[in-house]
C-alpha positions as CSV (number, residue, x, y, z in Angstrom):
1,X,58.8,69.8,99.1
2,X,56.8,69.8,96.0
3,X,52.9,70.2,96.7
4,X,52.3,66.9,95.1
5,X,54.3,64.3,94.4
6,X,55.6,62.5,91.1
7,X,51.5,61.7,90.0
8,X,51.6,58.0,88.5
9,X,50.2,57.3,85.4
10,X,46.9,56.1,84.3
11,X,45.9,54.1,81.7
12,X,45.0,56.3,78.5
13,X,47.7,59.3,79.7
14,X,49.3,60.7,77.0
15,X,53.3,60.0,76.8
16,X,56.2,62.2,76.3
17,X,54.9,63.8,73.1
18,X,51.1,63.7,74.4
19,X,50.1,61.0,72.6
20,X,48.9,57.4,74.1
21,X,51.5,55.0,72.0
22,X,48.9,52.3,69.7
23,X,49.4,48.9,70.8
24,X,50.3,46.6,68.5
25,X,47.0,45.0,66.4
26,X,46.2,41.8,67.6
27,X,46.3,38.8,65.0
28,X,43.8,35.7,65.4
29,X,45.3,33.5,63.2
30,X,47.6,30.8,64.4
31,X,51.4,31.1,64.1
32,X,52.5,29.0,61.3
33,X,53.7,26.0,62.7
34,X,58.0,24.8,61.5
35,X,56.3,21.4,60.8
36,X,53.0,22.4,58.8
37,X,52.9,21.9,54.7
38,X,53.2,25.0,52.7
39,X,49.3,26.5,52.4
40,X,48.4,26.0,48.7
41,X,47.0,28.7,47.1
42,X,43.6,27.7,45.1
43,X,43.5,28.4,41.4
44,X,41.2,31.1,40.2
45,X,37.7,29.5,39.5
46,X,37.0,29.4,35.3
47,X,33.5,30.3,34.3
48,X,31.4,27.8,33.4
49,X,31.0,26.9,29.2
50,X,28.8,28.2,27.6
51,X,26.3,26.5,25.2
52,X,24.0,27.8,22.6
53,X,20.5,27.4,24.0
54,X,18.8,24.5,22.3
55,X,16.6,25.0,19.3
56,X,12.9,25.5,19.4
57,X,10.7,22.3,19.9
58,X,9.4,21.5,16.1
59,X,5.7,21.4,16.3
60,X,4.0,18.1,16.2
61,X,3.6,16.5,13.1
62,X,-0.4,16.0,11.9
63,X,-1.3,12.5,11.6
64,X,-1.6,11.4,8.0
65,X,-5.3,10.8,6.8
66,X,-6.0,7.0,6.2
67,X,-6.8,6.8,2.5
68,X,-9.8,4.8,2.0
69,X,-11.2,3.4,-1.5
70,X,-14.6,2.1,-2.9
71,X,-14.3,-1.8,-3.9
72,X,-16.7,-4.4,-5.4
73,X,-16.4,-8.1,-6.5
74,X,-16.7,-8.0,-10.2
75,X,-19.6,-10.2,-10.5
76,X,-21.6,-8.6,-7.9
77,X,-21.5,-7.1,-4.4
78,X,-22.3,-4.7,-2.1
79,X,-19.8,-1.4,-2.0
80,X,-17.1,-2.2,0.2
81,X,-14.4,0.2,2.0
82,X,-10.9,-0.6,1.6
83,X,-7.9,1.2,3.5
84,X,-4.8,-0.4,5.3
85,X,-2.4,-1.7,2.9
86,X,0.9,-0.8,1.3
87,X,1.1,-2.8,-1.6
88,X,-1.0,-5.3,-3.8
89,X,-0.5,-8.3,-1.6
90,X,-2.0,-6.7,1.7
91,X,-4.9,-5.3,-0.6
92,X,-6.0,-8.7,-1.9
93,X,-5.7,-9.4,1.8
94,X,-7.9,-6.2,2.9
95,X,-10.8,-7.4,0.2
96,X,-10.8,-10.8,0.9
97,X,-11.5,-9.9,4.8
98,X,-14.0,-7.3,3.6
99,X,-16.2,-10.4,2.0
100,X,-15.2,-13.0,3.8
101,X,-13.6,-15.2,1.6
102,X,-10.3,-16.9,1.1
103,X,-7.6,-14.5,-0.5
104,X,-6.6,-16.9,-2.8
105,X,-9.9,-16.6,-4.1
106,X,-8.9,-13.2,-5.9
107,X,-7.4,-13.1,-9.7
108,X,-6.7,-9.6,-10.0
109,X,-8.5,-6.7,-9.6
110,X,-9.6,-3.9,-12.4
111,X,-10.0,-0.1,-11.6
112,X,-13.5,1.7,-12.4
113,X,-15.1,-1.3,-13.9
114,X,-16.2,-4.8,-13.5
115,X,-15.3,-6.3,-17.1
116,X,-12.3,-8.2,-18.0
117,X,-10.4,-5.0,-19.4
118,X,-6.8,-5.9,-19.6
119,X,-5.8,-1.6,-20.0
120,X,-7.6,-1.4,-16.7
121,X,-5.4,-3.7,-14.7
122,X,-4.9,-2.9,-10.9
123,X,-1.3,-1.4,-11.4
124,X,1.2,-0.2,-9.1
125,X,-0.5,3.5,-8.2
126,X,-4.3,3.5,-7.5
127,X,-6.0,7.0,-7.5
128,X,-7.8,8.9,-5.2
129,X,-11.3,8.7,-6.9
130,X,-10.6,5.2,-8.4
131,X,-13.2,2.2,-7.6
132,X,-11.8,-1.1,-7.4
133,X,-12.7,-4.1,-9.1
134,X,-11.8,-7.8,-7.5
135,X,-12.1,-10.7,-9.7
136,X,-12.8,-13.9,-8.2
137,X,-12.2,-17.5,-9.4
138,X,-14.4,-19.5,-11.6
139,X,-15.0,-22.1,-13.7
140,X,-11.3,-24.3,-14.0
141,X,-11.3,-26.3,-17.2
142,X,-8.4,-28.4,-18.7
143,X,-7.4,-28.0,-22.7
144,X,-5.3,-30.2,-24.7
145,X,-3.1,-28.2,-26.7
146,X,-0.1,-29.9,-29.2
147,X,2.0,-26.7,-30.1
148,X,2.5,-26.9,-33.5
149,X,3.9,-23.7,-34.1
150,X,6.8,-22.1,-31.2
151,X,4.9,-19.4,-30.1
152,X,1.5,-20.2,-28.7
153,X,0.0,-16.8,-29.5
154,X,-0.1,-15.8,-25.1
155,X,1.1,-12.7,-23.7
156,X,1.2,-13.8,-20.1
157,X,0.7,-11.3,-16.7
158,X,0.6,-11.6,-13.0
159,X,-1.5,-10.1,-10.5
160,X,1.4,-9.5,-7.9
161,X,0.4,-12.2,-5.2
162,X,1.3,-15.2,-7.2
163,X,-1.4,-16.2,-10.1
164,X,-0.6,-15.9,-13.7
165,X,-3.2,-14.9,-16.2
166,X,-3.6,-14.2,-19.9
167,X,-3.2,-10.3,-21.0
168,X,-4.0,-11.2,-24.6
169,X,-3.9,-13.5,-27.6
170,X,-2.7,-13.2,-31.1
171,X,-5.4,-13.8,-33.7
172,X,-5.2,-16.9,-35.5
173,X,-2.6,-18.2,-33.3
174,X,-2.1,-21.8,-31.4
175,X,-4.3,-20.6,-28.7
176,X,-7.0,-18.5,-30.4
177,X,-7.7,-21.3,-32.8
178,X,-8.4,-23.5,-29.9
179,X,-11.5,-21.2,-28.9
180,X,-11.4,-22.6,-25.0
181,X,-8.7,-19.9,-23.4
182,X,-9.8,-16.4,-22.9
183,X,-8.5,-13.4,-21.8
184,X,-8.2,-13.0,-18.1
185,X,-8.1,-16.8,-17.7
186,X,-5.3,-17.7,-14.5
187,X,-2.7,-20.1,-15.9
188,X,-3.1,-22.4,-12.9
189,X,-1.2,-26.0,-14.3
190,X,0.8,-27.2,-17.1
191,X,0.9,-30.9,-17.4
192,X,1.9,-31.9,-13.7
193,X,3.5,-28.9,-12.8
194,X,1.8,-26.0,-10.6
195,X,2.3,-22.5,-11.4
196,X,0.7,-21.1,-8.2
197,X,3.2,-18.3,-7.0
198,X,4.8,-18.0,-10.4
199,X,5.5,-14.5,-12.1
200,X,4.9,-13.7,-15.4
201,X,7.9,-14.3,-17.6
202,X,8.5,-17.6,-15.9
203,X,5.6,-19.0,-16.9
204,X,5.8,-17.7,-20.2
205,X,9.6,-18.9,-20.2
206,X,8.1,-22.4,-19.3
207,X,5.3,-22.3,-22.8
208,X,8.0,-21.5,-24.8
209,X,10.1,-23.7,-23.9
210,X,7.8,-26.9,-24.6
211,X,9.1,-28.7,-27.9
212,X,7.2,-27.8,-31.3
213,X,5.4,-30.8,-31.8
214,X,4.7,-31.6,-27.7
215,X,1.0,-32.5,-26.8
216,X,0.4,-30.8,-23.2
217,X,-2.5,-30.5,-21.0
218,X,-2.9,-27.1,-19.4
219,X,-5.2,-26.2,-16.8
220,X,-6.9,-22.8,-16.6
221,X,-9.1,-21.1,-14.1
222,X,-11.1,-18.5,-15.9
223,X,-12.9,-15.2,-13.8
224,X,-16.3,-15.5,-12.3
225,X,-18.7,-13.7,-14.7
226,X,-21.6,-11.4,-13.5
227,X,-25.0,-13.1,-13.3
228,X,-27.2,-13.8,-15.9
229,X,-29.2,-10.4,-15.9
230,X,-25.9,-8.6,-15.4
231,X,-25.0,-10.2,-18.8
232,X,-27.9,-8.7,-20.6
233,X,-27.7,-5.4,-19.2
234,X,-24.1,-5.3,-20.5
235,X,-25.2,-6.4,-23.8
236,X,-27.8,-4.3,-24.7
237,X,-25.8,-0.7,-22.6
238,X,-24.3,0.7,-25.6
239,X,-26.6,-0.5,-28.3
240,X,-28.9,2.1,-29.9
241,X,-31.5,-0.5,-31.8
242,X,-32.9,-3.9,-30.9
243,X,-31.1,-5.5,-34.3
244,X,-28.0,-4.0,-33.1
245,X,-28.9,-6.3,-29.4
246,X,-29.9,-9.3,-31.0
247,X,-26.7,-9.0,-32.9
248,X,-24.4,-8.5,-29.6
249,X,-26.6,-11.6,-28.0
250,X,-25.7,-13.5,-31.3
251,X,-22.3,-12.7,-30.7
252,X,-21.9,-13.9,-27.3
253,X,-21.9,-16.6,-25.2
254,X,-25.6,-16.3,-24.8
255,X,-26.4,-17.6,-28.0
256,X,-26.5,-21.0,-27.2
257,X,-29.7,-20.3,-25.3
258,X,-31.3,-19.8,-28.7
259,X,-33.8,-16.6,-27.6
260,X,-36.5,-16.3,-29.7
261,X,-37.3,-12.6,-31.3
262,X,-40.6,-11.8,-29.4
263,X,-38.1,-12.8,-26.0
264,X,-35.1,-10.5,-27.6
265,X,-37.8,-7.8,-28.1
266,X,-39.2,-8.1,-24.7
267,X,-35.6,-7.9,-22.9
268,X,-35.3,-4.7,-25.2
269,X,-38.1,-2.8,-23.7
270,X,-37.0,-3.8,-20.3
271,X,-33.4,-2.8,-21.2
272,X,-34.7,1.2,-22.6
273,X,-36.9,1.1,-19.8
274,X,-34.2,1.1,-17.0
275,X,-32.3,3.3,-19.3
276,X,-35.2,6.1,-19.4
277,X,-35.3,6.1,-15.5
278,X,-31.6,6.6,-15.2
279,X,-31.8,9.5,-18.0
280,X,-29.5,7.4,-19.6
281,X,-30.9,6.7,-23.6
């Protein structure tokens, strides 16, 4: 009888060959049921597009320096600043607030002098170092004209914002024989009819078309002229002799004041006086 018996075997004993048979790996996941829908598989994940990266931010654009410009009213005024306007309109709008008057008290406006100068006419550019000129309404007077001839002798402008004026007349015409109309006068009225707001060629459209032979009334507004002493000044400026003065007062509307020659002498010596303080003779 064997010493010891059949011994029974333990857990972790090696088998026939000596070595402990593996179980069989366990598995977590559920047995597939026979009524279940098929598992999808999820499609592969495409990268996101790609952009180019937006451009640089443009650096801010400097404001644009307000242009400013030197104005006076033709017959006198302190220096005014003007700045603000696009075109002609808004300028005779700008002035008129800068004196305090009505804008439809304007004519037209000169550059880089006060006189009636039809070459320097307010145009459509002004320049940087340009000093404006604004010509404000005087004296209206009515003339009785009969056209005797078709053309009147009247090259007609506009100022832009709706008056009229005379550029320039013909020597020895209709109008120049007349003596009343002058250059820069505002053609305000023919007859009846208003020419307020009016450009150019129509009013000159209307003169031209009046019958040869037709006795009309029109009604002019002429500029307001610089003062009395302003007068002088501009008559004796360019003169280089008192004859050559009393000539230009002779000349002008002045005359009818009938100066005598000890007065023309004395505004002389005032006139060279000035001009010898300014370094001017």
């Amino acid at each position: 009888m064997p010493l010891f018996g059949k011994s029974r075997r333990r857990d972790g004993e090696s088998g026939a060959n000596g070595v402990a048979p593996s179980a069989p790996p366990l598995d977590d996941s559920p047995s597939p049921s026979p009524h279940a829908a098929p598992r999808r598989e999820r499609p592969p994940q495409s990268a996101p597009p790609s952009y180019p990266a937006p451009p640089p931010p443009r650096p801010a654009t400097p404001p644009q320096p307000k242009l400013q410009f030197h104005c006076q009213l033709a017959h006198g005024s302190p220096t005014g600043i003007i700045s603000g306007f696009g075109n002609v309109k808004e300028l005779y709008q700008r002035i008129a607030e800068c004196y305090k008057l009505p804008v439809s008290e304007i004519l037209f406006c000169t550059l880089n002098t006060h006189k009636v100068d039809m070459n320097k006419l307010l145009g459509a550019q002004i320049g940087l170092d340009d000093f404006i000129f604004a010509h404000k309404k005087g004296q209206a007077k009515e003339v009785e004209i009969t056209k005797t001839e078709d053309a009147l002798g009247l090259t007609i402008t506009d100022n832009g914002a709706g008056y009229a004026f005379i550029k320039r007349i013909k020597e020895d015409s209709v109008i120049d024989r007349i003596g009343h109309i002058k250059v820069g006068d505002h053609v305000e009225r023919i007859d009846d009819v208003s020419l307020v707001g009016c450009r150019h060629f129509d009013v000159a459209r209307m003169l031209k078309e009046i019958p040869v032979g037709t006795t009309f009334t029109l009604r002019a507004v002429e500029p307001l002229t610089a003062g009395f002493a302003a007068q002088i000044w501009e008559l004796g400026e360019n003169k280089r002799s008192p004859e050559q003065f009393a000539e230009a007062l002779d000349n002008s509307e002045l005359e009818a004041f009938g100066f005598t020659d000890e007065f023309v002498i004395e505004l002389w010596s005032a006139i060279t006086g000035v001009r010898a303080l300014n370094g001017s003779f």
